[in-house]
C-alpha positions in Angstrom: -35.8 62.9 102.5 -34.6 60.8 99.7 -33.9 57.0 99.4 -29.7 56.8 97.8 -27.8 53.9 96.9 -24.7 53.6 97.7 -22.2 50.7 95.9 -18.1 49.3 96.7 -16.9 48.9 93.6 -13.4 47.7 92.4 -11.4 50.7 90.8 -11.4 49.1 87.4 -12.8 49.2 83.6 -16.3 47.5 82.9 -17.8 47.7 87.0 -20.0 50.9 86.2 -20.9 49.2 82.5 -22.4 45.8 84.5 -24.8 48.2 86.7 -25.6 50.4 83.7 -26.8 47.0 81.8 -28.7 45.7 84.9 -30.5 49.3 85.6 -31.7 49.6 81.8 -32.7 45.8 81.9 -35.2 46.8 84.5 -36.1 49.8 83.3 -34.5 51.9 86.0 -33.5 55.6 85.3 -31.1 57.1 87.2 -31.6 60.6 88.9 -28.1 61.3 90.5 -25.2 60.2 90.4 -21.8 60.7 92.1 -18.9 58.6 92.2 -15.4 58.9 94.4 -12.5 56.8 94.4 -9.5 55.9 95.9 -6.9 53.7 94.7 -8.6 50.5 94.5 -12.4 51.1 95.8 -15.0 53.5 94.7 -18.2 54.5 96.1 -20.9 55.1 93.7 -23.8 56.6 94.9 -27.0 57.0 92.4 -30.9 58.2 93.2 -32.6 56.3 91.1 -36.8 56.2 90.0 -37.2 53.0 91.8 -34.9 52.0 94.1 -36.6 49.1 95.5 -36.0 47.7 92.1 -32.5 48.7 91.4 -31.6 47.1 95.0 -32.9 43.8 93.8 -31.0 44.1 90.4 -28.0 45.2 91.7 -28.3 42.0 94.4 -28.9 40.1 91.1 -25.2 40.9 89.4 -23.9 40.7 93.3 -22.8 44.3 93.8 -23.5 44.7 97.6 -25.0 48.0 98.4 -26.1 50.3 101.5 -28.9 52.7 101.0 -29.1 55.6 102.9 -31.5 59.2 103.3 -30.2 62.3 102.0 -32.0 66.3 101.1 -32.5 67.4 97.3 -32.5 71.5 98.4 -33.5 73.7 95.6 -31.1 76.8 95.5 -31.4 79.8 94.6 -27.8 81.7 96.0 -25.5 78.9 97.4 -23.5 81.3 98.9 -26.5 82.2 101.1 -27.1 78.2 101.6 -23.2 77.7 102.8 -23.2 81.1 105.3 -26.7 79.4 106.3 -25.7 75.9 107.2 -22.7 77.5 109.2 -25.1 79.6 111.2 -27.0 76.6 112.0 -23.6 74.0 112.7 -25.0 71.9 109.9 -21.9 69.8 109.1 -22.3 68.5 105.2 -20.9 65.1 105.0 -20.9 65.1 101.0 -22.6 66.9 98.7 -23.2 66.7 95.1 -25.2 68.1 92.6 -28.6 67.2 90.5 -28.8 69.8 88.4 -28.2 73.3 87.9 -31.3 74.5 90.6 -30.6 71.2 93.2 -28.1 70.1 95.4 -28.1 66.5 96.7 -26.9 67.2 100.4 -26.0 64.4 103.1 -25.3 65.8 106.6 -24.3 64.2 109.9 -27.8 64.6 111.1 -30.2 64.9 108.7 -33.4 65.7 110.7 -31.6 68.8 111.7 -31.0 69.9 108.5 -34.5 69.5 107.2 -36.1 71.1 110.1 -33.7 74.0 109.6 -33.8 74.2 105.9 -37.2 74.2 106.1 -37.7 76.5 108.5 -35.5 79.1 106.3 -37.9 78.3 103.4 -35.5 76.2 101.4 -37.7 74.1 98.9 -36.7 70.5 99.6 -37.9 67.6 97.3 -40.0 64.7 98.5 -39.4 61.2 97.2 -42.9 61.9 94.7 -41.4 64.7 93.5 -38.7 62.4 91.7 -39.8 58.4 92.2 -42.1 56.1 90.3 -44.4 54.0 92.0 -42.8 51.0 93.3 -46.2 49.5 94.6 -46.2 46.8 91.5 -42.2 45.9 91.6 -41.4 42.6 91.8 
């Protein structure tokens, strides 16, 4: 499972600018990102390399934030994925993509999904497989 930070921000010009400038001041590179709106709020949600750091640099420029776990699965048909997660009442609270080969995949419960997944033979990616060590972060 996956460490993700989630951020409220204000639906308005220069919010995602202020934690771009605080993420490269502290030499934090971002893994994933997804962002959703509404008419005055968005929620952007990132995976960064060290999120230990980015959570102290984001306190920094007061942007309050909520991390939470989510699976990287690495697919190969998503079709088969989908009829799979049906079979097995996963419900997918949100989903987004890392790259062409990995989905970013939050579901209601997330134990369930990783056991199952897992069980299918679904590789899923470890926090190693994508985060520096945070062991000397101030």
């Amino acid at each position: 499972m996956i460490k993700q930070i989630s951020m409220f921000l204000k639906n308005q010009p220069g919010e995602l600018a202020k934690i771009m400038t605080a993420f490269e001041e502290d030499s934090i590179k971002i893994i994933a990102m997804c962002i959703t709106d509404t008419n005055e709020n968005g929620i952007f949600r990132v995976i960064v390399d060290k999120p230990i750091k980015a959570q102290l640099a984001l306190k920094k420029i007061k942007v309050n934030t909520y991390t939470s776990r989510v699976l990287i699965v690495e697919i190969t048909e998503i079709k088969k994925l989908f009829i799979e997660m049906n079979a097995n009442k996963l419900n997918v609270e949100y989903m987004y993509s890392l790259d062409l080969n990995n989905l970013v995949i939050k579901f209601d419960d997330l134990e369930k999904g990783y056991d199952i997944l897992f069980k299918l033979g679904y590789k899923l990616l470890a926090e190693t497989d994508i985060f520096m060590e945070e062991s000397n972060e101030n």
